[in-house]
C-alpha positions as a printed NumPy array, in Angstrom:
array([[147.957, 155.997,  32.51 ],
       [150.646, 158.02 ,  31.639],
       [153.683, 158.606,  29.476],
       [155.904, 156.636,  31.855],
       [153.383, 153.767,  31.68 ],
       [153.065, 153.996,  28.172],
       [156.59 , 153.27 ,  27.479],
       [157.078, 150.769,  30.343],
       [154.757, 148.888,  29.133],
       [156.245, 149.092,  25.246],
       [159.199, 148.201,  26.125],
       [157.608, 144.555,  27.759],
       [157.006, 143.878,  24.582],
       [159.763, 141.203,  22.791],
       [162.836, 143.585,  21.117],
       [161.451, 146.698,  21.376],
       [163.169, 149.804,  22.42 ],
       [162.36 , 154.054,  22.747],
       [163.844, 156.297,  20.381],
       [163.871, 160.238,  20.265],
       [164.237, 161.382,  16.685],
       [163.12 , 164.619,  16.703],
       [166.446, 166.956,  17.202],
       [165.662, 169.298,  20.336],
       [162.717, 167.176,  21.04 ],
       [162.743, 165.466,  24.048],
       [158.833, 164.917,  24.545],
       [158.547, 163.256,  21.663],
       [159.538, 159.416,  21.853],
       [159.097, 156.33 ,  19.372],
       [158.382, 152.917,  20.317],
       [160.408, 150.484,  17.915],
       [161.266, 147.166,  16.97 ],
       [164.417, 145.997,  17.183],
       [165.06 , 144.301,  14.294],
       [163.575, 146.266,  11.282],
       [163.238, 149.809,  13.179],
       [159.92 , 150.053,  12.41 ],
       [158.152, 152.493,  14.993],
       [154.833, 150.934,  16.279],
       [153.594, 153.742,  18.735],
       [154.536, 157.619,  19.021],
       [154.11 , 159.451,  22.397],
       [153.913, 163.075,  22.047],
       [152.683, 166.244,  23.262],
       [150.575, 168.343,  21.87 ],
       [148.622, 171.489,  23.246],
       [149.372, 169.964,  26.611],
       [147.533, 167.2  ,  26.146],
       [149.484, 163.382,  25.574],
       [148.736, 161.843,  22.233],
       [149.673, 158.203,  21.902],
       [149.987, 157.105,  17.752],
       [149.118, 153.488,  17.209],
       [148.773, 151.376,  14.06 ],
       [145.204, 149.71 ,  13.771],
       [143.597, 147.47 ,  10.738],
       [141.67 , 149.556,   8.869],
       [138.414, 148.069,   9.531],
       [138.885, 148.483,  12.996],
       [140.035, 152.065,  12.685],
       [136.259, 153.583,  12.333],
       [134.947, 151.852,  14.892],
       [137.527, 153.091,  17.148],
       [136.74 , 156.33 ,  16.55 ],
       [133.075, 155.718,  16.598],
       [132.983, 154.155,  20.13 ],
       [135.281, 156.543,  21.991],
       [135.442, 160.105,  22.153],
       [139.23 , 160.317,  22.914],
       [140.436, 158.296,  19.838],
       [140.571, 160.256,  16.614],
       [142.627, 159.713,  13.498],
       [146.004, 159.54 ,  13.461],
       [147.615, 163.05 ,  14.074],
       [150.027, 163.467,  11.562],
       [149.654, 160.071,  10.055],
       [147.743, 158.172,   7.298],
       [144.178, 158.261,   8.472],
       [143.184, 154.672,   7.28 ],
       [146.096, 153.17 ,   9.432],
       [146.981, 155.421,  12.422],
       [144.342, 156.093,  15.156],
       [145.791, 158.957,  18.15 ],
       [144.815, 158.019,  21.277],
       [144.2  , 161.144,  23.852],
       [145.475, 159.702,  26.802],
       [143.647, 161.499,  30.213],
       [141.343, 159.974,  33.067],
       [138.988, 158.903,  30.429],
       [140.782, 156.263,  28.872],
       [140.467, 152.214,  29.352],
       [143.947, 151.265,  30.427],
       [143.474, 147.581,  28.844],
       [141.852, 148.904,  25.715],
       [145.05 , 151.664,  24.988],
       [147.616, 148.253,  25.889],
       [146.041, 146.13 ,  23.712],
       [145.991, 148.452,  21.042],
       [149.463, 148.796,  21.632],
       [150.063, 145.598,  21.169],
       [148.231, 145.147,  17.895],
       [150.379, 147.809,  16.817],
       [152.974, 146.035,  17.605],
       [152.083, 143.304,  16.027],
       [151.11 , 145.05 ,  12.798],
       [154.477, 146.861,  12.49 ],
       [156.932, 143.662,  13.11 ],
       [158.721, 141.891,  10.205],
       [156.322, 138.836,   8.953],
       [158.046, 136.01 ,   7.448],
       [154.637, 134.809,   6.136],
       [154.334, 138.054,   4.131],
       [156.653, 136.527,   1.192],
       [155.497, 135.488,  -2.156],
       [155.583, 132.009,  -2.665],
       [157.178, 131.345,  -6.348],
       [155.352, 128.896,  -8.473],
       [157.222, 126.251, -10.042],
       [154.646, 124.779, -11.848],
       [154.714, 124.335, -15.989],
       [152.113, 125.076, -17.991]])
């Protein structure tokens, strides 16, 4: 897997699209939904080696890190939600696109997320 992949695959997900918002950074690319602009993976480089940024439930997050030696907290991100994924030979290509997608997934607008108002009288 590489960077190419990473974003192919990204962008087969429903109304997503890459970004580059880093001024004179064009390694550096965002994965996005359309519709709130919320970024739910970052590809970058650093010390020549690809980082991939996901968005994991917390819960999950530790035993990530405890099970595989190439994902480590986020890089640059809040540690309870962002896991970086060191993407070389090592990695489980159907383990780094589902974690994409539950990124995905994480990130998107939820409807459901709305308080309910109570109309009831006491």
């Amino acid at each position: 897997m590489n960077r190419e992949d990473i974003i192919k695959y990204s962008l087969s997900l429903q109304d997503t699209y890459e970004d580059y918002p880093f001024p004179d950074d064009n390694t550096s690319v965002t994965m996005k939904h359309l519709d709130n602009k919320k970024w739910f993976a970052l590809i970058m480089n650093v010390n020549s080696k690809l980082y991939l940024n996901v968005k994991t439930n917390p819960d999950y997050s530790e035993l990530l890190r405890n099970s595989y030696d190439y994902i480590i907290p986020g890089y640059h991100m809040n540690k309870e939600h962002w896991n970086t994924i060191i993407i070389d030979d090592k990695v489980d290509v159907s383990l780094v696109e589902e974690l994409i997608e539950q990124s995905y997934e994480l990130t998107k607008n939820n409807n459901c997320k709305r308080r309910k108002v109570n109309n009831t009288k006491n």
